[in-house]
C-alpha positions in Angstrom: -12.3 3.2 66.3 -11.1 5.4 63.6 -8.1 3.5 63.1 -9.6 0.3 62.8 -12.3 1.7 59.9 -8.9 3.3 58.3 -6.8 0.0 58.3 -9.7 -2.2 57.3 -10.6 1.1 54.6 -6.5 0.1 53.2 -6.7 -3.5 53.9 -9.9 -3.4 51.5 -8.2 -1.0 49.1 -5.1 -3.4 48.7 -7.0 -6.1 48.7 -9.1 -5.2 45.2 -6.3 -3.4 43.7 -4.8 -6.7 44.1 -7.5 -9.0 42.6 -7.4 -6.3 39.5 -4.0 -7.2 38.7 -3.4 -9.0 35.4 -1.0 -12.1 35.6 1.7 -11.3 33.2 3.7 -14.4 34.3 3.8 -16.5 31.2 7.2 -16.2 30.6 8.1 -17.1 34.1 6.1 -20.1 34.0 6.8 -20.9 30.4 11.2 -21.5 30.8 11.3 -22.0 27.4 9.4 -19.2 26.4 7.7 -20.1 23.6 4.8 -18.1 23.6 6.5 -15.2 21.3 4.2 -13.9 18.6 5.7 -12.2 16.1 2.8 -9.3 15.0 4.6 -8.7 11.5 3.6 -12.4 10.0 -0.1 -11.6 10.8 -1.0 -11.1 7.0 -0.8 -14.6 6.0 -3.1 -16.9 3.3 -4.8 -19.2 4.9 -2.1 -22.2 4.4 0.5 -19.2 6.0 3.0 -19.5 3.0 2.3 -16.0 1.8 1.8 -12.6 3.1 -0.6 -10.7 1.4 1.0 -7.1 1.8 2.0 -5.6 -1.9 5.1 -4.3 0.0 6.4 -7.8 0.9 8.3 -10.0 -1.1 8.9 -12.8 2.1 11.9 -11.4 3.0 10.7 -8.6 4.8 12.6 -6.0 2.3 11.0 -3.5 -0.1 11.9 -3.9 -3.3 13.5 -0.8 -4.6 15.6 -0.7 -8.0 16.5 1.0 -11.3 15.1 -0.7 -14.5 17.1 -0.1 -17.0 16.1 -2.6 -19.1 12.4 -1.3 -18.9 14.0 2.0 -19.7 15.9 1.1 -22.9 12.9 -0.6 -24.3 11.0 2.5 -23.6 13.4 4.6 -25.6 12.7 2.7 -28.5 9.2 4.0 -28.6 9.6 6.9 -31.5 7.5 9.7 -29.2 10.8 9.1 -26.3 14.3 10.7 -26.3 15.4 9.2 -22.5 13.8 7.8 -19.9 14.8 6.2 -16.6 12.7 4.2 -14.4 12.6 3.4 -10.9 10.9 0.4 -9.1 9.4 0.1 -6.0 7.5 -3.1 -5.3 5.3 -3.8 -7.8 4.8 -0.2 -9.4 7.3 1.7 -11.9 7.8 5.4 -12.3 8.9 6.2 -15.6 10.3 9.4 -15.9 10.9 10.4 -19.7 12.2 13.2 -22.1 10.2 13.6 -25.0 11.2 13.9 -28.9 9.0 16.7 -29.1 11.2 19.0 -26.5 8.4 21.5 -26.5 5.5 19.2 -25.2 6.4 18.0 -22.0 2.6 16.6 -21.7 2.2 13.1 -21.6 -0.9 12.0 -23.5 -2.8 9.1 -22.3 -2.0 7.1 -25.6 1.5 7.4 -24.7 1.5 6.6 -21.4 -0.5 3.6 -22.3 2.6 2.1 -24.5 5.2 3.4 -21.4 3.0 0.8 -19.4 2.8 -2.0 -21.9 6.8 -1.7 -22.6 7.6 -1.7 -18.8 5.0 -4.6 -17.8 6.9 -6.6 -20.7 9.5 -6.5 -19.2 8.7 -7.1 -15.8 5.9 -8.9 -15.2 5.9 -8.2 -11.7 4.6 -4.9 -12.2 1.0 -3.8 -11.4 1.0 0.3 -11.9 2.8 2.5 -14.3 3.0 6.2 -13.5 4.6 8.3 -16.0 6.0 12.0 -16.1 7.6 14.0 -18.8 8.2 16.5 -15.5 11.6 18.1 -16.1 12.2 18.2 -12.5 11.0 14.9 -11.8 13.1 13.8 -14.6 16.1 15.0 -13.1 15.4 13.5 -10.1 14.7 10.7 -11.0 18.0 10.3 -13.0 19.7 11.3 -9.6 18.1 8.5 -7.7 19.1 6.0 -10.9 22.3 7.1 -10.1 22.8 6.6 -6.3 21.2 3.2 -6.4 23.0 2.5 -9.0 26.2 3.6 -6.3 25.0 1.3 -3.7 23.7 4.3 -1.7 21.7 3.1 1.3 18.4 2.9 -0.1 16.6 3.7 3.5 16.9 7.3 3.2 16.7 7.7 -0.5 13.9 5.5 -0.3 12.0 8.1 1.6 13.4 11.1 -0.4 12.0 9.2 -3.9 8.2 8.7 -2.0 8.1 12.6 -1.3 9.3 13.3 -4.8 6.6 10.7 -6.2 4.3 12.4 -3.8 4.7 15.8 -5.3 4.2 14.4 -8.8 1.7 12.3 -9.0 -0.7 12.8 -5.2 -2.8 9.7 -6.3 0.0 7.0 -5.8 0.0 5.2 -2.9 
């Protein structure tokens, strides 16, 4: 008798673990499989020709480059010795070296025209942040540089965010 309440106690046991079961099957019964859903193309408009992310251009690549033309026209401003800048995406860092060697404070005024000079010539960009940071000037003339070299940007790319990071903690 006992083995009879223990076989129908495992028949019963097999039989809902069974009935649980999800059927995964669609690609078996789908030969062509064409039921593929590619989870990075969720962020589309609702016609699904653009992708809303800032950090997408629709080719899947972050934009990561050295403006040297926003730089040269921010030289020109009297109150700037050098500067380099660095884009990624839609926002610039400007890293400059001011005229006045022995202010390294960037006033609001200033950083104002660095934005306005940079926006003009790339219109493209939405956010300016700007450091008269000796360090961060250096490094950001080392990151012109190996771009500029045709370094992979992959690793740099993560470098520049925790140097931007350490500079200016509001930037996202």
């Amino acid at each position: 008798m006992k083995k009879i309440h223990l076989f129908l106690a495992a028949f019963l046991l097999i039989l809902v673990l069974t009935g649980c079961n999800n059927n995964d099957d669609k690609a078996v019964n789908d030969p062509d499989n064409t039921n593929v859903e590619n989870v990075a193309d969720k962020q589309m408009n609702e016609d699904e020709s653009a992708v809303h992310d800032e950090t997408n251009h629709g080719d899947n690549e972050t934009r990561f480059e050295v403006a040297d033309k926003a730089a040269d026209r921010i030289v020109k401003l009297d109150e700037i010795d050098t500067a380099s800048v660095i884009v990624a995406d839609e926002t610039a860092y400007a890293a400059v070296v001011l005229t006045d060697q022995n202010n390294d404070e960037v006033t609001k005024d200033l950083e104002d025209k660095i934005a306005n000079e940079v926006k003009a010539e790339d219109t493209e960009i939405q956010k300016v942040y700007v450091s008269a940071n000796p360090d961060f000037v250096k490094q950001m003339k080392d990151y012109g540089e190996k771009i500029n070299q045709g370094q992979p940007v992959e690793g740099l790319f993560e470098e520049f965010t925790d140097a931007v990071q350490r500079v200016f903690p509001d930037a996202h």
